[in-house]
Structure formats: structure tokens, C-alpha cells
C-alpha positions in Angstrom: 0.0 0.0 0.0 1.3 3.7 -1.2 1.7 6.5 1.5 -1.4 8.9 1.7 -1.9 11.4 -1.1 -3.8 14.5 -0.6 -5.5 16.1 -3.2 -7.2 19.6 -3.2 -10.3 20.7 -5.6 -9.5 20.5 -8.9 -6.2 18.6 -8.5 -5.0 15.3 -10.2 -3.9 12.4 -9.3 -2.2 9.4 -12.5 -3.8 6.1 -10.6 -1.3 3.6 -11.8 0.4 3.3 -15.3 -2.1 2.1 -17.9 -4.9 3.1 -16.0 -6.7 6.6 -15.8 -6.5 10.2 -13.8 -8.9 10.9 -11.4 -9.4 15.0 -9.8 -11.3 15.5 -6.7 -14.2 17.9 -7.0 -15.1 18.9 -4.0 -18.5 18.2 -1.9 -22.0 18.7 -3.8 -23.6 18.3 -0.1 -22.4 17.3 3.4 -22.8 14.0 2.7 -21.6 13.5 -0.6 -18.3 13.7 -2.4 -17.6 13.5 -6.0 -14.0 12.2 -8.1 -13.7 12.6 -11.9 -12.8 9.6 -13.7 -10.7 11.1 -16.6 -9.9 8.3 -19.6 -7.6 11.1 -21.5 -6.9 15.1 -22.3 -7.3 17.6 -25.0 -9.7 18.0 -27.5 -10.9 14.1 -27.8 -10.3 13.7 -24.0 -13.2 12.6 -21.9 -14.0 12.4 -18.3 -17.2 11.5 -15.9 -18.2 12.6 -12.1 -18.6 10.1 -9.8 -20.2 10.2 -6.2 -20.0 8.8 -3.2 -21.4 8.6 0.6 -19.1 10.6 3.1 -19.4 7.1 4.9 -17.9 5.0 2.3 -14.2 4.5 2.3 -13.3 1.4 0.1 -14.1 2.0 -3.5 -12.7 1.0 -6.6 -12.2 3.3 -10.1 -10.6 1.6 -13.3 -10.0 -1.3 -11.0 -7.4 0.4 -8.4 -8.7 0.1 -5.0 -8.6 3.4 -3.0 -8.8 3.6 0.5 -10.2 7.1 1.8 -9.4 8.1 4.8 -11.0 11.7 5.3 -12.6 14.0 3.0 -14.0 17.7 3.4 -14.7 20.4 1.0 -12.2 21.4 0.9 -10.1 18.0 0.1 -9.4 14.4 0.2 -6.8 12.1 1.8 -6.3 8.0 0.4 -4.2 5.3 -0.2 -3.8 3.1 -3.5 -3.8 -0.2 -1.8 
């Protein structure tokens, strides 16, 4: 398991080689977060929000599990296990 990353709104993070970018963006409500899934850049580049429950910690995007260990408005801390 990696060391903790944090990652503030709008910054990216490269998941693993091969696999795709994710950017944390931010807190839609108090009890929801949401990560975009970004396949590639530039002018064919696309990318997808995805949300989850404050509560849930283990998930999973392009098959690399993330553990997250806080989150706020502000930004999120997790591992790559």
C-alpha cells in the first residue's frame, strides 16, 4: 500500500500506469463527495463525475482500489492499496 496522497479541488492524481486520472471535486452536499474519472486530455479527451457517501471509504475506479481516509470540501486524503 502507497503512502497517503492528498489532493485539493481540482487537483489530479495518475492512478497507476495504464490506468486513468482521477481530480477530486469537491462536496455537492455534506454527505456526498464526488472524483472525476478522466480516460484522457485535449480535444478528444473525456471524463465522468462520480459520487460517493461521506461514509464509504473502500471503492474502486478503473480497477485500483482506493482507501479514503477523510474528505471535506475542501479535500481528500487515500491510499492506492
Amino acid at each position: 500500500m502507497e503512502g497517503a496522497t492528498v489532493l485539493a479541488i481540482g487537483e489530479s492524481y495518475h492512478l497507476k500506469m495504464g490506468k486513468d486520472w482521477i481530480v477530486y471535486a469537491g462536496m455537492p452536499s455534506e454527505d456526498v463527495y464526488s472524483i472525476v474519472q478522466r480516460k484522457t486530455s485535449g480535444y478528444h479527451g473525456f471524463a465522468w463525475n462520480l459520487y460517493y457517501s461521506r461514509r464509504k471509504t473502500d471503492i474502486k475506479i478503473d480497477g485500483v482500489d482506493i482507501i479514503v481516509e477523510s474528505v471535506s470540501p475542501e479535500e481528500i486524503m487515500f491510499r492506492i492499496r
